[in-house]
N, C-alpha and C positions, 0 to 999 in steps of 0.2 A: 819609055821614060829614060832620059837621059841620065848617065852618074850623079853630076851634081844635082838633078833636080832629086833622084832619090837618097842623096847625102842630106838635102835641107827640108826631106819631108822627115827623116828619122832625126834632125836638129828638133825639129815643132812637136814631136811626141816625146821629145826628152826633157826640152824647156821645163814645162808643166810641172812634173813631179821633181827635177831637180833645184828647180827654183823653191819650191815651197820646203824640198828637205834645207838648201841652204837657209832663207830668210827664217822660217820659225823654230828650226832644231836647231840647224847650226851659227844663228844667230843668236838664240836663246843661251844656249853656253857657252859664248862668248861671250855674253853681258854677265854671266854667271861669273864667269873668269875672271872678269874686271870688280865686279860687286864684291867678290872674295877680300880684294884686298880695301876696301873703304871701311868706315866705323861710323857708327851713330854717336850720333853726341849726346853726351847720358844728361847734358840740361833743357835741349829743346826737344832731343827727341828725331831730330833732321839728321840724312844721309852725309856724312864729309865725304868727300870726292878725292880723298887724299890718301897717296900709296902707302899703305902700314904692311905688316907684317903681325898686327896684334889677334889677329883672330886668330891664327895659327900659331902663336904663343899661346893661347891662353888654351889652345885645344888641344896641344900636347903636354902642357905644363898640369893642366889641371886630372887628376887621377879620377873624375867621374868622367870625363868624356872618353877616356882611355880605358875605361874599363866598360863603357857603352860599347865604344868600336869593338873590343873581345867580346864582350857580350854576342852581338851582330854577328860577327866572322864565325864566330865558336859554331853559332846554332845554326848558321848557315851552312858549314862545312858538314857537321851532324846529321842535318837534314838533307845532304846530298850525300851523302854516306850511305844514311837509311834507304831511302827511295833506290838507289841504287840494286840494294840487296833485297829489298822489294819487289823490284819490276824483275829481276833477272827468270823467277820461274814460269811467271806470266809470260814473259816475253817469246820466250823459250818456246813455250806451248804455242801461243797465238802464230809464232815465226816459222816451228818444223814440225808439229805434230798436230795439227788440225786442217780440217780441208777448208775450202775457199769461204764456202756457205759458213760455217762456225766462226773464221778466221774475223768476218765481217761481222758477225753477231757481237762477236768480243771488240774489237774493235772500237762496236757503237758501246757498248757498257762501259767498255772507260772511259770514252770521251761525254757521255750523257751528264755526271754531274759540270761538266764545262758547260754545259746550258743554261743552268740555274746561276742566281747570285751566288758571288763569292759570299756576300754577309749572311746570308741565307743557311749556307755551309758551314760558316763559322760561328751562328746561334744555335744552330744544329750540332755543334761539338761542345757547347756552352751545356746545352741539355742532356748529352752523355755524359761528360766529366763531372755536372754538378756534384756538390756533395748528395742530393737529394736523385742524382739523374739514372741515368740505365745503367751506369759502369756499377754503383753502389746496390743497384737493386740486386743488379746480377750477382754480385758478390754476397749480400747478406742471403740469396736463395741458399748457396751452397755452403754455408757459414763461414766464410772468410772476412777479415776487417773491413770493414769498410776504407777507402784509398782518398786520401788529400792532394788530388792532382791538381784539380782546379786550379785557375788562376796562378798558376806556377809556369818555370820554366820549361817543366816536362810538358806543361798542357800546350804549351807555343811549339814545341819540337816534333808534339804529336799531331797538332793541327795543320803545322804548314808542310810536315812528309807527306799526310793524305791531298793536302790542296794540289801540291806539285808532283804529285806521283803521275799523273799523267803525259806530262811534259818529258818526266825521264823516262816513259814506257815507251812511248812512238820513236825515238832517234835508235831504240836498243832494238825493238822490235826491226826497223828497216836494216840497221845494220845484219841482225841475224841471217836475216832474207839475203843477205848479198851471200854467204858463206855456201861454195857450191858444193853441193851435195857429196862431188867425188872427190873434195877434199876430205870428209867424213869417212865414206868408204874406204880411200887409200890407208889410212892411220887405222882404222879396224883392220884390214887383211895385214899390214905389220907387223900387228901384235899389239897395237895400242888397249890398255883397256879405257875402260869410259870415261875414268878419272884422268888418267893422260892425255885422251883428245880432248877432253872439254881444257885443259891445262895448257897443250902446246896448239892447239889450233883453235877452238871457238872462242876462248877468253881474249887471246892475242888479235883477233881480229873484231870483238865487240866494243874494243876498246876504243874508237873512234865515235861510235855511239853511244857510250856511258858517259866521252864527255863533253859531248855536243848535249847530251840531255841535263849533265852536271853542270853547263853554263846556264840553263834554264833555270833550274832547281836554287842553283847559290847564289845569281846575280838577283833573282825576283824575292827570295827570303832577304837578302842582302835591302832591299830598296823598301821593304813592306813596311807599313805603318798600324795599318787597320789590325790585323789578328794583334799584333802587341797589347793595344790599345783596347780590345774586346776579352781576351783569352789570357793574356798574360797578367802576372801581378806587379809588385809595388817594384820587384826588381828585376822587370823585365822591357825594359823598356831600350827600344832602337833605336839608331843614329835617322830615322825616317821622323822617329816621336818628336827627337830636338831640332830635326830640320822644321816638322811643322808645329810645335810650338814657339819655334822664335819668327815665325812669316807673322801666323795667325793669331800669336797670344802677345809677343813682347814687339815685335813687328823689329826685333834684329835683322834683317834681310841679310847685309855682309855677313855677319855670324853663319846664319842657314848655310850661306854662298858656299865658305871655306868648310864647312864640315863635307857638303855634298859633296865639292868636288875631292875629298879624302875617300869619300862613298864610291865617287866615279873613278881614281884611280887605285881601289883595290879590285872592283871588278872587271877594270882594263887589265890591271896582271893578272887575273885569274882566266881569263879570255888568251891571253896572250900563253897564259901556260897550258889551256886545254888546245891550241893550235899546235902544238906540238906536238899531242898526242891525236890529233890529224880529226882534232871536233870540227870543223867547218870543210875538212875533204870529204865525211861521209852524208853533208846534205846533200 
């Protein structure tokens, strides 16, 4: 086969998939882009087509959508924080101290509740946290007060560290796996004790996998709608709730537009700042 003719057979298998990401992704946020700046006209109810700036007035002027965006960011950083400090012992273990056969056993256990619905998941934490559910049982066995987590913020902060704790396990997990062995050894015969290798050598080099898995964990709590909406209370609600109650309820489209795209450029910087700490060299 000729050059050219094998340069326009890998043209015909790229067509395909880069067309469909252009025309529906990156088409889609560009009409995004543009819908951002139009307004509905509060007497017909019709799209104007005309370049404002008011939706982004009134979303940084106004102190509830500002204090939604913290809401959002706050609980999102939280919950990569936790999971974080979560996976780290699992990890640990799945990555240097179990053989292959275990390794995979574990492996499948953490990724098995990613089989099941997510809502599934999420009425399933509805039924531990209830005032009536397992957390309260357990607590009145051993006579401790019974806990008003429910429908609170802690119940949101608790429910999406366990949803996304898997996401942060696997990038921490690979990363570990890269750290060779006779980097370990060398820092033991030095004199390192356990606490200083895990400090100058395992943590310095997990860190490209804490935040490739940190992009997972903050950009997906960052965009969620549904746990707010199921798990959370009367003040918890995320910049995902006011995107979709202005499509589906007030049918504000521009409105949605401009907050989303505030949604999509905090977790472009936050992307942008885990590339530095080298999240997209350790996939």
């Amino acid at each position: 086969m000729t050059p050219g003719r094998k340069l326009l057979g890998h043209i015909a298998l790229l067509v395909p998939p880069f067309g469909w990401l252009g025309v529906f992704y990156l088409g889609s946020l560009s009409v995004l882009l543009l819908s951002a700046f139009w307004q509905v006209d509060a007497m017909s109810g019709e799209i104007v087509r005309d370049w404002t700036w008011e939706n982004f007035r009134i979303l940084f002027s106004d102190t509830t959508y500002t204090v939604i965006a913290r809401r959002t960011t706050g609980i999102a950083i939280l919950v990569t924080i936790t999971d974080i400090i979560l996976a780290w012992p699992l990890a640990w273990v799945i990555a240097r101290k179990v053989g292959p056969r275990l390794k995979l056993t574990l492996l499948v256990l953490v990724a098995l509740p990613l089989w099941s619905s997510m809502l599934a998941r999420i009425y399933a934490w509805r039924l531990i946290l209830g005032h009536d559910g397992v957390l309260n049982w357990g607590l009145r066995l051993v006579g401790l007060p019974d806990q008003n987590v429910a429908f609170t913020n802690i119940a949101l902060w608790i429910v999406f560290s366990y949803l996304w704790l898997p996401f942060m396990l696997m990038p921490m997990v690979a990363a570990l796996e890269r750290i060779p062995a006779s980097l370990l050894d060398a820092a033991g015969d030095q004199g390192a004790t356990p606490w200083q290798v895990f400090r100058t050598v395992v943590f310095p080099l997990a860190i490209p996998g804490m935040a490739a898995g940190s992009v997972f964990t903050f950009a997906v709590t960052q965009g969620d709608y549904v746990a707010p909406m199921l798990v959370g209370g009367a003040g918890s609600e995320f910049i995902g709730n006011v995107v979709y109650s202005n499509v589906g309820v007030s049918g504000n489209v521009p409105f949605a537009a401009a907050f989303s795209l505030i949604l999509l450029a905090m977790v472009a910087a936050y992307m942008l700042l885990a590339r530095r700490f080298g999240a997209f060299d350790a996939q």
